[in-house]
N, C-alpha and C positions, 0 to 999 in steps of 0.2 A: 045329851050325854055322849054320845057318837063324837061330834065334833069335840069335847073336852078330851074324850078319849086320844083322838088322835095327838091335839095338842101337846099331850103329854108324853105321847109316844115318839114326836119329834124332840122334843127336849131333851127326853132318857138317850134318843138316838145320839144328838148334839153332843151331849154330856160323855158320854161313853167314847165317839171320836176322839174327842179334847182330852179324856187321861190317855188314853191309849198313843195320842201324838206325844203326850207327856213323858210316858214312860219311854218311849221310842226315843224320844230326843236324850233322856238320864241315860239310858242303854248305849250311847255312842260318846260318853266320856266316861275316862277311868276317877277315883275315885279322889285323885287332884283337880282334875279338871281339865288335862291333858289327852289325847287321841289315845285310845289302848294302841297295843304293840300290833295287832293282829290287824287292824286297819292304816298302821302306822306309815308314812313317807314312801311310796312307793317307787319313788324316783331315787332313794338313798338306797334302797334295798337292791336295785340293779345296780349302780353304780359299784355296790360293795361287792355283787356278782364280777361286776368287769374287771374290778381291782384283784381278785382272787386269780381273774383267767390271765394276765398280765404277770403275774406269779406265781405260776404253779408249784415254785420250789420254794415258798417263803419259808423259812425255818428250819432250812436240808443246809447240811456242810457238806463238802465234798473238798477231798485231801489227798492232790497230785504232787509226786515224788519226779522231780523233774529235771534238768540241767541251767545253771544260772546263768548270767550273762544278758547276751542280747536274745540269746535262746528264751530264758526265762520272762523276758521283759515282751515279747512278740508273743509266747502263749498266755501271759494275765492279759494285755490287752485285747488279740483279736478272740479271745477261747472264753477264758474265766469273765473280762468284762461283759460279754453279752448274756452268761450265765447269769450275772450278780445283775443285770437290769430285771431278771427273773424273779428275782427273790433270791438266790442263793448263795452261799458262801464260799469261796473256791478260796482254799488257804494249798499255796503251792510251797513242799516242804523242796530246800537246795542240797543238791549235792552229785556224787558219781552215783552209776548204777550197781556197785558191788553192796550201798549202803540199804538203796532197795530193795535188791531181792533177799538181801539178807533181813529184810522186813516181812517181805512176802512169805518166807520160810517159816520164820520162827513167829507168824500170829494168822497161820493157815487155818481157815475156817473161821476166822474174825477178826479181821481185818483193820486196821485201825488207816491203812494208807488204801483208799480206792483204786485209784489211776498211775501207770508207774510205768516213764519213757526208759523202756531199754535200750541195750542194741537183739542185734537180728538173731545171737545165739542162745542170750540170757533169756530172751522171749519164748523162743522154742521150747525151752527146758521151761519155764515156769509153768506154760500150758499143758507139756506133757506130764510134769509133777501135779497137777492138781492145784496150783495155787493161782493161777491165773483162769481167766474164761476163755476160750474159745471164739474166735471171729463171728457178729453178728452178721451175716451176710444182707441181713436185710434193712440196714442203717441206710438212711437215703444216699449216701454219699460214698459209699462201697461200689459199685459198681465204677466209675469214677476212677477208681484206681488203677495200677499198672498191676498184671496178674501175680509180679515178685512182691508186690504190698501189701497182697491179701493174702499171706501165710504166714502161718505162725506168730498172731497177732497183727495191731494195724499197722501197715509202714506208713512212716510220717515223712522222711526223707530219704533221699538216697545220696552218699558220698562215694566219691573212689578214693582208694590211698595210692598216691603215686609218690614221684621226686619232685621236692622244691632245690632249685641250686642257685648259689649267687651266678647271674652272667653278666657281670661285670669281667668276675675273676676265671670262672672256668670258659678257657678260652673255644674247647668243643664241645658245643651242646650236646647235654646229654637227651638218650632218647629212650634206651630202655632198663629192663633192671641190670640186668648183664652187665650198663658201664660203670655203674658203681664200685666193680670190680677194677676201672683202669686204675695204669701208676701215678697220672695225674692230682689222684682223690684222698690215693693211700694215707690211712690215718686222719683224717679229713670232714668224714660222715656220721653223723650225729645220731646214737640211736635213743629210740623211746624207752621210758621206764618200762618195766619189765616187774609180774606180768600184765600183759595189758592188750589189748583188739591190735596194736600198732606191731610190738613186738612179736607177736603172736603172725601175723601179716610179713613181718623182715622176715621170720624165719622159711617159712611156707614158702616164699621167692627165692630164697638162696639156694631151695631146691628146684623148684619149677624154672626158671632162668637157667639151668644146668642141667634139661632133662631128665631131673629127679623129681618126687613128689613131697609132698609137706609129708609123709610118712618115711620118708629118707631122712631119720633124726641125726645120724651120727654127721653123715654126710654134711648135711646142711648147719649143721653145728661147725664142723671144720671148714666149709668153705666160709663164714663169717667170719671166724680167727684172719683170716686173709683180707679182712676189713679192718683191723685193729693196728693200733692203738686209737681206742676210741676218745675222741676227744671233748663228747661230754653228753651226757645223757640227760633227756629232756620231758620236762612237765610241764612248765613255764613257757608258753611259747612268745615271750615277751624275750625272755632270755635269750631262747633258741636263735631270733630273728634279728637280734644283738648281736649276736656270735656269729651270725651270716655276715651282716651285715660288715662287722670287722674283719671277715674272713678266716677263724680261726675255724670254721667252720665251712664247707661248700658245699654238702649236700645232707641231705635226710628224706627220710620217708616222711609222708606227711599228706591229712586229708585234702583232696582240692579247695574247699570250702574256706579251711581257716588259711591255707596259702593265700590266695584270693582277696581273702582281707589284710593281708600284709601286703600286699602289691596293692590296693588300693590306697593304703597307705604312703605309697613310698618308698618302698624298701627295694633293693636291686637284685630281686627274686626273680626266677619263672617259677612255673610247674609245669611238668608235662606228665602226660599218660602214656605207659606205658602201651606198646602192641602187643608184646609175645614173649611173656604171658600181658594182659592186662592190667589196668589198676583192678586192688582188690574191692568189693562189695562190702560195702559196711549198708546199713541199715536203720535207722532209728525206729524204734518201734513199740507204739504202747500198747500195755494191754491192763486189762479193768481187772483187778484183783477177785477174784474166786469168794465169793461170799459178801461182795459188797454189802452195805444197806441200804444205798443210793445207787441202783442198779440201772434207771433210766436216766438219771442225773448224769450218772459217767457215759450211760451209750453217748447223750447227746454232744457232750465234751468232746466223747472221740470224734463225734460226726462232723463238730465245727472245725476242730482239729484238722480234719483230713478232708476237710472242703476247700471249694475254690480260692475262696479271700484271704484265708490262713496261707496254704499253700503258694500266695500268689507272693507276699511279701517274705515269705521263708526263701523264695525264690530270687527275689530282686534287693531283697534289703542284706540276706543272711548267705548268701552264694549255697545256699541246699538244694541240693538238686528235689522238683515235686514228685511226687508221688504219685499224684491225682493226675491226669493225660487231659484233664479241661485246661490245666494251666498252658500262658500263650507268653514268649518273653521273645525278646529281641535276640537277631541272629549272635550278637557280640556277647551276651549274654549266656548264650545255647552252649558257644565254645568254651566257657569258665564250670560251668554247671553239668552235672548228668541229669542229662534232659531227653527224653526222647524213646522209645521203645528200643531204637538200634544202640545209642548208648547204653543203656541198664542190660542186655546183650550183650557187651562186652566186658562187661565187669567180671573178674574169678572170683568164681564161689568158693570156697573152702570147705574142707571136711572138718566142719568144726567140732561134730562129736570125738573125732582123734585129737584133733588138739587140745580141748577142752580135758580129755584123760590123760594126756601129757604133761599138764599144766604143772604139776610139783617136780616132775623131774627136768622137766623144760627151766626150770627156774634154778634150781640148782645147777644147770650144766651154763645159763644164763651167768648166772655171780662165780662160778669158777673157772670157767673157761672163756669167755667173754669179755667182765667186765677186769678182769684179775690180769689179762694182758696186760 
């Protein structure tokens, strides 16, 4: 009886193993006969990890208000492209900067435009109004810049406005603002539309070149009359460089940058920078609109923006002077561009808060006494 006992107690045992492997083995398919989800691909389920970490931004728009051209064509590729390998969408809307801030203003506190290239004054005011941010000082690529870049939003380039002249025809080169004054020129010199950073800039010199300041309005109103008849006011620099070019034109104010590309062109231009006073300070400068929704979407923009590689071809391709102090170009180059801590030192700053509350009567004294010569 012992020995059947046991017999039967190995069998029960056998028996019992065998459903038990039974139901263990039903237990690890789902009810098609498929792997459940929970034990499922485990080599898919990191892959779809790594695909997520390669875009962080899938599914984010981000909507920079920017300048077009070659401007526009240099920040989709080296800024927005490497955004959109991310997952993101960078739709960059074209135009001047009066159309942006006038975006800025009137959708304060929701924003529909994130990122938005000013210049150096309009920045100022948008941060100090509230509708812009404030400089992240701790973006990796802040440091990096020239200490005039990191105010009042990000400086992305820096330009001077000097004189471009045909010297073909003007037989004395010109050197500062002062000679735009000689009888050689008289009726000659081409001013910028008005109002505008350029015209804003003639006028501030007609004083300062005459040891007056840009708050010497009447003053520097009447020493411009002594420039007139003006012979054509300019938006079009296609035009402008047309009009040099046949000479009905010989000089104008005008930034280094886009001279530069006309002289690369061909055309029988210089520019020169003034000494005393300087070319003026311009600025380009973005700032991340005040309420974004894609708040590290845009830091990042501005970081590539204001990094090496960006800055390097803004440099070499676009004659903008860098921003960034890691930028390295050739001496031929240095002399076309503001480059350098001692150049952006010689640039004149303006009082732009006077000008800026100038701006309507500046304009009416512009279209009546100016252009009505």
């Amino acid at each position: 009886m012992k020995r059947i006992r046991n017999h039967r107690q190995v069998v029960m045992s056998f028996v019992l193993a065998m459903l038990m492997l039974l139901v263990s083995a039903c237990g690890s398919k789902s009810s098609d006969g498929s792997a459940p989800s929970s034990s499922a691909a485990p080599s898919e389920t990191s892959s779809a990890a790594a695909s997520d970490n390669d875009q962080p931004y899938k599914g984010e728009k981000l909507v920079v208000g920017v300048w077009g051209g070659s401007y526009g064509d240099t920040i989709k590729k080296y800024v927005a492209g490497p955004l959109e390998a991310k997952g993101a969408k960078v739709e960059l809307v074209l135009g001047g900067t009066g159309d942006r801030l006038s975006k800025l203003y009137a959708e304060k506190g929701n924003p529909s435009m994130d990122v938005a290239f000013l210049n150096l004054y309009e920045a100022k005011k948008a941060i100090e109004d509230g509708v812009g941010e404030p400089v992240d000082k701790t973006l990796p690529n802040f440091p990096q810049l020239y200490p005039a870049a990191q105010e009042n939003g990000y400086g992305m380039t820096f330009m001077g406005l000097g004189i471009v002249y045909n010297k073909d025809l003007v037989k004395e080169p010109i050197k500062e603002w002062s000679d735009l004054w000689r009888a050689d020129l008289k009726g000659k010199i081409a001013f910028p539309t008005y109002p505008g950073f350029e015209g804003d800039a003639l006028i501030a010199m007609a004083g300062k070149a005459f040891e007056k300041t840009e708050k010497d309005d009447q003053a520097n109103f009447d020493k411009l009359k002594e420039l007139t008849p003006v012979p054509m006011t300019y938006s079009n620099l296609d035009e402008l460089f047309l009009e040099m070019k046949n000479g009905s034109v010989l000089a104008a104010p005008i930034f280094n940058s886009y001279a530069n590309e006309y002289i690369k062109k061909g055309y029988p231009v210089e520019f020169v920078s003034p000494n005393s006073p300087g070319p003026v300070m311009a600025k380009d400068t973005i700032v991340i609109a005040k309420g974004t929704k894609h708040e590290a979407l845009a830091k990042e923009f501005v970081n590539l923006a204001i990094g090496l590689e960006t800055q390097q071809h803004f440099a070499e391709d676009l004659f903008f002077g860098p921003t960034n102090k890691e930028v390295k170009v050739s001496d031929d180059l240095a002399k076309q561009i503001v480059y350098g801590e001692d150049a952006v030192s010689k640039l004149e700053i303006l009082d732009w808060n006077y000008i800026i509350s100038k701006r309507s009567e500046w304009t009416q004294k512009w279209n009546t006494e100016i252009l009505a010569k």
